[in-house]
N, C-alpha and C positions, 0 to 999 in steps of 0.2 A: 181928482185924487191929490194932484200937487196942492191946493188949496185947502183941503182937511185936514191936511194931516198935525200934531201938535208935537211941536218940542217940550218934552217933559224935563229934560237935564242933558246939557252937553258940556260935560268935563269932571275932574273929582272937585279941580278948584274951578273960577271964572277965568284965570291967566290960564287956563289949560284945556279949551275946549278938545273935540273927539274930532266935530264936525266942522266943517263939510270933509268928507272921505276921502282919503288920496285916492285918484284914481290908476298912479303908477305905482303903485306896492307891490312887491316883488310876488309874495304870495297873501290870500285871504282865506281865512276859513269861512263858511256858511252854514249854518247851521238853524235845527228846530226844525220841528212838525209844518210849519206854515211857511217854508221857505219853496217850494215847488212842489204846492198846489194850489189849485184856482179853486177848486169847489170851497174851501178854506178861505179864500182871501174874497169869494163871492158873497158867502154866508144863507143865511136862509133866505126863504121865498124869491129864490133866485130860478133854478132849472127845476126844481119840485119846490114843494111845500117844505119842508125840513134842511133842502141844502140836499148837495152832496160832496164826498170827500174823494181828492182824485181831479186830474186834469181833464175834464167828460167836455171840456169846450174850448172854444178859440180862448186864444188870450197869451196874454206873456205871464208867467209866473215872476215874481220876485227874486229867482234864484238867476232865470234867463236872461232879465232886465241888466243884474249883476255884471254879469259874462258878456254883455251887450255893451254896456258902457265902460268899464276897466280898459284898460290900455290892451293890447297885444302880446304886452309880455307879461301882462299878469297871470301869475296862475289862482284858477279858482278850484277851490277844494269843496266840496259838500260832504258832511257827514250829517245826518238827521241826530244823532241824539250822541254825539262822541261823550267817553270816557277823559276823565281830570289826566290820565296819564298819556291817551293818543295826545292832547290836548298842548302838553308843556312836549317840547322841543324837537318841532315839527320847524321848525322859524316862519312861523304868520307874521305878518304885520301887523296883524288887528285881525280881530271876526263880525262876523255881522250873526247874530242873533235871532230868527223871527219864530213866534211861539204867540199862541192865544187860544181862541176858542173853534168848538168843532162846531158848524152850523147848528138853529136850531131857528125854530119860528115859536110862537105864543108861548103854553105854558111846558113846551120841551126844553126851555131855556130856563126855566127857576132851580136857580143857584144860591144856597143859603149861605155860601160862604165866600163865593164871587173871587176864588183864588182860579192863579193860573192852571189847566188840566193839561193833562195828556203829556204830564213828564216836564212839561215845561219847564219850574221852577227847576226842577235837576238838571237840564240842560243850560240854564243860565247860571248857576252855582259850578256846573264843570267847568262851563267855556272862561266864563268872565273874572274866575278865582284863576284862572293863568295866564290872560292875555287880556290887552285892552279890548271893550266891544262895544257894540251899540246894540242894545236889543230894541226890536220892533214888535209890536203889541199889534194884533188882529183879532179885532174883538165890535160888538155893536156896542159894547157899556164898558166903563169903566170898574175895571181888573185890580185885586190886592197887589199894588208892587212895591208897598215902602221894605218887604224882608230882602230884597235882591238890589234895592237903590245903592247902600256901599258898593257893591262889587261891581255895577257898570260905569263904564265912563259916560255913555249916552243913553236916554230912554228916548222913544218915540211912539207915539201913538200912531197909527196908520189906519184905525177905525177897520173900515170892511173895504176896502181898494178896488173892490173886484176884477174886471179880468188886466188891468192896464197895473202891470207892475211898475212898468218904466216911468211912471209917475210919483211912485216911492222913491225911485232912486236918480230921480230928475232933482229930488230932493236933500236926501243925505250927501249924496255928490257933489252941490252946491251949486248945478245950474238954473236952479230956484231958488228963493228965498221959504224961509216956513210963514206960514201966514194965516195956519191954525189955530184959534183960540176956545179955552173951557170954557164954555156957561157957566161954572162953578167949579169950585176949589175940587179939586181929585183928592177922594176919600182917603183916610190913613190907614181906616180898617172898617169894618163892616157894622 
């Protein structure tokens, strides 16, 4: 997992990266559809043929990993899909982001427009139009995301992780280096 994963943007400027994460932040929000579920971050031809959505197995979700690693006096918040207004003056530190796709195997996955689903894109325009974030992208392929590039401070790819979240955030956190590279430029559009 720590070795997949691909830094797509860490900062607005270069003198201002995101990453690596504080892990003493007073509070963090977490947020999106793919923050604590495993069937999600498994993908297909995993537990069935098409995947399933939902924590049906061992494993650390990405929300848990979170809450694993942060300090003891961090507080961690989860909302799945917060509103622009819960979002502004809550006092976060930063949020963390994760949104992609719902399992799929062969031709249950043709997507002709290969954008983020399942609200995602509205969760990363609420969270990340008020607060610094880092969204994390859970997907087998490469996802539309230059309409939402302004508004994050970090983008990450984290491919399909499956059940080891703590290897995502072995990563953002900084006790890893990123050491995932494209085969090829990521699409601007479809």
């Amino acid at each position: 997992v720590r070795k997949s994963m691909v830094l797509l943007k860490n900062g607005k400027s270069t003198n201002n990266p995101l990453l690596p994460l504080d892990k003493n932040a007073s509070k963090i929000l977490v947020a999106g559809t793919h923050s604590d579920n495993l069937g999600y971050q498994c993908g297909g031809w995993t537990l069935e043929w098409q995947g399933l959505s939902g924590n049906s197995t061992i494993g650390t979700t990405i929300l848990e990993a979170i809450k694993f690693v942060v300090s003891p006096s961090t507080k961690v918040v989860y909302q799945k899909n917060p509103d622009a207004h819960y979002v502004k003056g809550q006092g976060f530190s930063y949020a963390i982001v994760v949104v992609g796709e719902p399992p799929y195997a062969e031709y249950f996955g043709d997507n002709l427009n290969l954008t983020i689903p399942l609200g995602g894109g509205d969760t990363i325009k609420n969270v990340c139009g008020a607060l610094k974030c880092l969204v994390i992208l859970i997907s087998g392929r490469p996802l539309v995301i230059k309409p939402y590039l302004p508004l994050v401070d970090a983008f990450v790819a984290a491919w399909l992780p499956g059940t080891e979240g703590q290897g995502v955030t072995d990563v953002i956190f900084g006790d890893y280096g990123f050491q995932g590279k494209l085969p090829r430029t990521w699409f601007k559009s479809v």
